[in-house]
C-alpha positions as CSV (number, residue, x, y, z in Angstrom):
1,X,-7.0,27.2,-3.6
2,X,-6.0,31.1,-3.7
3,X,-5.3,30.6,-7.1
4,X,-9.1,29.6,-7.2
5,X,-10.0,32.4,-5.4
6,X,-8.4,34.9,-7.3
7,X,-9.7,33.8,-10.9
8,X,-13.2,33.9,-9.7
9,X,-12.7,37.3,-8.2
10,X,-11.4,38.6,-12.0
11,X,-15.1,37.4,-13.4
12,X,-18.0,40.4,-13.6
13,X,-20.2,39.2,-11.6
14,X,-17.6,37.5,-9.1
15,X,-17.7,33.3,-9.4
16,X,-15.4,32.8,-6.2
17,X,-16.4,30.9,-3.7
18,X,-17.7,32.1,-0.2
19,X,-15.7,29.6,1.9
20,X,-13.5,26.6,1.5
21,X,-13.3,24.1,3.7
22,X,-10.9,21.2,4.4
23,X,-12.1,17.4,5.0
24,X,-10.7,14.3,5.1
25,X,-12.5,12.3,2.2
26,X,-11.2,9.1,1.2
27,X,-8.4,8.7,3.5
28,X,-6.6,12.4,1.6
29,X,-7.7,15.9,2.0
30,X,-10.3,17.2,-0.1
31,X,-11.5,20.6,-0.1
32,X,-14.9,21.8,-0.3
33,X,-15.6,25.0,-2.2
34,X,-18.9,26.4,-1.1
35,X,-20.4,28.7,-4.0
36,X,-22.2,32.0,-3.8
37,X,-25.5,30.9,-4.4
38,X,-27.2,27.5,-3.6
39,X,-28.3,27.1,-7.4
40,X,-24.5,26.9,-8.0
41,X,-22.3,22.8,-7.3
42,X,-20.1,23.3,-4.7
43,X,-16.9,21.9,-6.1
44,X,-14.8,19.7,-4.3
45,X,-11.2,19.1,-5.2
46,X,-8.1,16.9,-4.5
47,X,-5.0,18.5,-2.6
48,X,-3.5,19.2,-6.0
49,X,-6.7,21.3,-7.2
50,X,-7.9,19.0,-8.9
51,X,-11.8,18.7,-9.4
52,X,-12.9,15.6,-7.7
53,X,-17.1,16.3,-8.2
54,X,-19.7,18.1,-6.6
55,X,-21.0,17.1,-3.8
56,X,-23.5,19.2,-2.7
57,X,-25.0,22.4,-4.9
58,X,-27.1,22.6,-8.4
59,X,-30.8,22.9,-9.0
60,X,-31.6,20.0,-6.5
61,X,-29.1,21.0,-4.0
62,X,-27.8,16.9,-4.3
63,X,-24.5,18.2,-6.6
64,X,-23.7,15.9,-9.7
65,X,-24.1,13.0,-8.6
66,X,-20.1,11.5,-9.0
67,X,-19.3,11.1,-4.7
68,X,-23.3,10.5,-3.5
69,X,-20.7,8.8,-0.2
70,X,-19.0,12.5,1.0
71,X,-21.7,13.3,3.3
72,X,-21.8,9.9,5.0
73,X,-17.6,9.4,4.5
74,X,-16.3,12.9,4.3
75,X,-15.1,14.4,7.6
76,X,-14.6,18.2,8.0
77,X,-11.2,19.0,9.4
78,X,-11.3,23.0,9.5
79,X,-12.5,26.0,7.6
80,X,-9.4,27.7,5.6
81,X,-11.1,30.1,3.9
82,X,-14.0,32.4,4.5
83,X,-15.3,35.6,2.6
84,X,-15.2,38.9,4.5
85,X,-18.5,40.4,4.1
86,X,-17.4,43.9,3.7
């Protein structure tokens, strides 16, 4: 996930995400990566960073379509990453 982090903070403008949060999603953890704008997926990915789908995000704020169950099966476990607003 920092490796995530710090790729999107090399791009002009920045494409890191503003938090990432940990949920249990299919019996493993998945993390959530919550973009800087809503017109943007928020990406989740496996515990080897490995992108799962997107949830949540986009145009119509429903992701891509590929896990329409995380909302109703997901369950948050913490927040383990949030931007400083500086």
């Amino acid at each position: 996930m920092q490796k995530l982090i710090d790729d999107g903070n090399k791009e002009t403008p920045s494409t890191a995400p503003v938090q990432i949060d940990e949920y249990l999603y299919k019996d493993k953890k998945a993390y959530l990566a919550i973009a800087q704008c809503c017109d943007f997926f928020n990406l989740l990915y496996d515990e080897n960073c490995k992108e799962i789908c997107a949830p949540t995000g986009g145009f119509t704020g429903s992701g891509d379509g590929k896990c329409p169950d995380f909302e109703k099966e997901a369950k948050l476990i913490r927040t383990i990453w949030k931007e400083k607003n500086e």
